[in-house]
C-alpha positions, 0 to 999 in steps of 0.5 A: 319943495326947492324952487328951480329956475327954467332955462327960459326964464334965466337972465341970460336967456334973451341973449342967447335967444337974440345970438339964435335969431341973428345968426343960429335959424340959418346955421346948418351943421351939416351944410358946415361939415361939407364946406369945412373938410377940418372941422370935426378935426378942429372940434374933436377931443381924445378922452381915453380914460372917460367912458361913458356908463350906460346904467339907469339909476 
């Protein structure tokens, strides 16, 4: 049986977990989405040919 690793315990984990704590417990996207008129504009791509498949496997 192949071992896999958690996210929680890969090496970057602590960084990430840091950067939430500094900065991420108080963001709020909605509160973002209402002071920054442009951001879904800014944060938006057009993907014509990718559809998504909605089909179980």
């Amino acid at each position: 049986m192949a071992m896999t690793l958690r996210c929680d315990r890969a090496p970057a984990w602590a960084q990430l977990q840091s950067s939430f704590d500094t900065a991420g417990r108080q963001f709020d996207v909605r509160h973002a989405f209402v002071d920054d008129a442009g951001r879904f504009e800014r944060f938006s791509q057009e993907a014509p040919y990718v559809l998504p498949t909605c089909r179980r496997t």
